[in-house]
N, C-alpha and C positions, 0 to 999 in steps of 0.2 A: 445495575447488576454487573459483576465481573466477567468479564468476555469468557473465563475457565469454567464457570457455572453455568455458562450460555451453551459451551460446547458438551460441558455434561451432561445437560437437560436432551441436545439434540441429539446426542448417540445415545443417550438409555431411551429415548422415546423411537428413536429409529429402531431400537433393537427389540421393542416390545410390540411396536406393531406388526415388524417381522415374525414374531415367535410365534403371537397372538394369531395373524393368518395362518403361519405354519399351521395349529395347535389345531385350529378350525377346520382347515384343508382335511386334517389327516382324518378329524371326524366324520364327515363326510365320504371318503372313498370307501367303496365298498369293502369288503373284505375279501373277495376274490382278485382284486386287484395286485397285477405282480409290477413294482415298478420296474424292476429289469426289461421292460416292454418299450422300455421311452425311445424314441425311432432316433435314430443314429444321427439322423438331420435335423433334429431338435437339439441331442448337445452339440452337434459342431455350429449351429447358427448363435446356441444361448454363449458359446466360447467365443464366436469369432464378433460378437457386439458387444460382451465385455472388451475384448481386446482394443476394439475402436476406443470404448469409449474409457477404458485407460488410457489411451493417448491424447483423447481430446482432454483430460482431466490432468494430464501434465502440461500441455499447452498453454494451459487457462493458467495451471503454476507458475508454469516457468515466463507468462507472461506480467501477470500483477507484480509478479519481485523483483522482476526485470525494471516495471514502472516503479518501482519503491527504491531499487538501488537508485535510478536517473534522481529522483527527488531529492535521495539525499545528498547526491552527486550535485544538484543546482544550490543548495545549501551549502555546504563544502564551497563553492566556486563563490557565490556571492559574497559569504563571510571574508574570504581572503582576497577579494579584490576591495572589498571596503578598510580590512586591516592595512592592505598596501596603499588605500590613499591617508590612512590616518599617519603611516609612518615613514612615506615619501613628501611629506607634508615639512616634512623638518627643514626644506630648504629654504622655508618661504619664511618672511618677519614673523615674529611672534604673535603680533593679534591676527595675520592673517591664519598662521596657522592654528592657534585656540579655538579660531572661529570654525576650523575645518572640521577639527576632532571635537569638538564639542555636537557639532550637526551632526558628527558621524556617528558619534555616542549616541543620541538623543534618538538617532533610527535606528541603530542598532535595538537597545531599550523598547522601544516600539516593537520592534519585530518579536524579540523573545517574548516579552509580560504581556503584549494584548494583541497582533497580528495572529501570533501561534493559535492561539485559543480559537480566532475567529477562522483560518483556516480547517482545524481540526472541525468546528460546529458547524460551519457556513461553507465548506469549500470554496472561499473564495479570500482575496487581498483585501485591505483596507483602502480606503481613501486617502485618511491619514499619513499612511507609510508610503503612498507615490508624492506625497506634499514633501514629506520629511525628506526623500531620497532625491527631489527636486531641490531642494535646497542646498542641499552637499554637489548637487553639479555646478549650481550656481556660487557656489562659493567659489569652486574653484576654477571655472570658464572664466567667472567676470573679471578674477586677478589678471593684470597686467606685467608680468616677468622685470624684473629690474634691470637682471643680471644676468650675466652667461649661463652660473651654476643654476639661475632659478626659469631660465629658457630651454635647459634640457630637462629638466624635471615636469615641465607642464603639462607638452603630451603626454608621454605616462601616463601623468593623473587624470587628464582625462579618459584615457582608452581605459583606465582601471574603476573609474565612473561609470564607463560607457559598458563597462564588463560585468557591471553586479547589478543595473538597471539588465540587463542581459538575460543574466541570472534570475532575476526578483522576476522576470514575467514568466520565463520558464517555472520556475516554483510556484507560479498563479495557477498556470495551466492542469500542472500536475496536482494540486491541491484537490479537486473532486474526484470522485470516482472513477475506474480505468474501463472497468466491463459495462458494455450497450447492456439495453435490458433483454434484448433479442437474444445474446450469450447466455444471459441467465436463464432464458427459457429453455435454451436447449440443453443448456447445463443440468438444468430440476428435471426434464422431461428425460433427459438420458438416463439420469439414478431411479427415476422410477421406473422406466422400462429394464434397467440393466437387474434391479434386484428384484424386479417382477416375474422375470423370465429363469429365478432359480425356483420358479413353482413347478415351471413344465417339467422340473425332474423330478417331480413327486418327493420330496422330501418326507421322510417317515417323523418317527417323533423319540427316535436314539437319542442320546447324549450328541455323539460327535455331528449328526447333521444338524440339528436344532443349536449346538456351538456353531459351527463354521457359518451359518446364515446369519445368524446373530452377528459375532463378527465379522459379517462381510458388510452387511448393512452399516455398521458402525463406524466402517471405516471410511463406505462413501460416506457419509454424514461428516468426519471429521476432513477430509480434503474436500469436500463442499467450502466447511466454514473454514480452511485457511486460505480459498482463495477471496471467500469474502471480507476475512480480516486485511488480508493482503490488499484488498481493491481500494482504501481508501490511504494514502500512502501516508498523510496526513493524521489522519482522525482513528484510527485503532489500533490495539495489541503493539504487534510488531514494528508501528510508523517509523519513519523520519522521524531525527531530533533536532533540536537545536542547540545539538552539542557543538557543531564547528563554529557558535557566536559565541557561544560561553566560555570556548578554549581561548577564543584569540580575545575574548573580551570578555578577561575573568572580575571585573571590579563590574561590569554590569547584572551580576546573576541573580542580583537579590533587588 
């Protein structure tokens, strides 16, 4: 089902449970009832717990996209230190160096067509692709330098080895989910107190109050679901790509 249909279903259902209480509420109050009675300390406490928990609800934002920028930031970093061993590679003889970029291709390839997938499903790395990325160290650790030009070139390619083995575990780490389940609790338990607590103002059953509750409910519903879509930096909507391997490594994309 598309994440857009998922987020539709939960704001029109958010917004119908809301009305539907409203609608029921109002049935119930008597008719003598004036809501201009609502005690002054009832809206300053139902304002001052929205306020909190708009803030906790930007935190929780401004934390998952925080973790989603770093993932793609560890993607970014590992792609271009694997580019720089494929193309500092040129100093070395010819089979040694085939032998580099061909390993480096070969992880590369892994990474895009079948690591991604297993990331996005599994939150987690392959097997496969630390064998693959161990082999490109060993190609180029166990070379022995000839030459001056091919003795400054070596570290390099190890430290840039050493940089996207770096990288590839940071991108493991971040591959599952950001928020504890303890966040979520407080997270679900805030939106139901926060839009619970627009009852105590007696809500009549007008147009403009039965809109503004409607959309108020709907909108916690939808920063709900983008910090949910956001939590998996990986596996939804808005994730990390694996556009910085296909740019440096456009003959692998297919």
């Amino acid at each position: 089902m598309s994440e857009w249909i998922v987020l539709s279903i939960a704001m029109a259902a958010a917004c119908a449970v809301v009305l539907t209480i409203a609608l029921i509420n109002n049935r119930l109050v008597s008719e003598d009832d004036d809501p201009s009675e609502t005690p002054d300390v009832i809206e300053y406490m139902t304002m001052m717990i929205g306020v909190v928990y708009a803030i906790v609800l930007g935190l929780a934002i401004a934390g998952v996209w925080e973790a989603r920028s770093a993932a793609q930031e560890y993607v970014r970093q590992e792609a271009q230190a694997l580019h720089e061993v494929s193309a500092r590679s040129e100093v070395y003889p010819p089979a040694v160096r085939a032998r580099i970029r061909a390993d480096v291709d070969t992880y590369v390839s892994h990474v895009v067509h079948t690591e991604w997938k297993v990331m996005a499903d599994e939150g987690r790395l392959t097997g496969r692709g630390t064998e693959l990325l161990q082999q490109v160290r060993r190609d180029v650790t166990d070379y022995e330098p000839k030459t001056d030009h091919e003795s400054q070139a070596y570290q390099p390619l190890v430290d840039q080895v050493a940089a996207a083995d770096d990288a590839r575990g940071a991108r493991g780490q971040s591959a599952g989910a950001t928020m504890p389940g303890v966040v979520w609790f407080g997270l679900i338990t805030g939106a139901l107190v926060t839009v619970g607590l627009i009852f105590t103002l007696q809500i009549r059953r007008s147009f403009r109050e039965l809109l503004l509750a409607g959309l108020f409910s709907a909108l916690i519903a939808f920063l709900l679901f983008l910090i949910w879509d956001f939590d998996a930096p990986f596996g939804r909507g808005i994730s990390a790509t694996a556009g910085p391997f296909t740019d440096l490594f456009p003959y692998l994309r297919d």
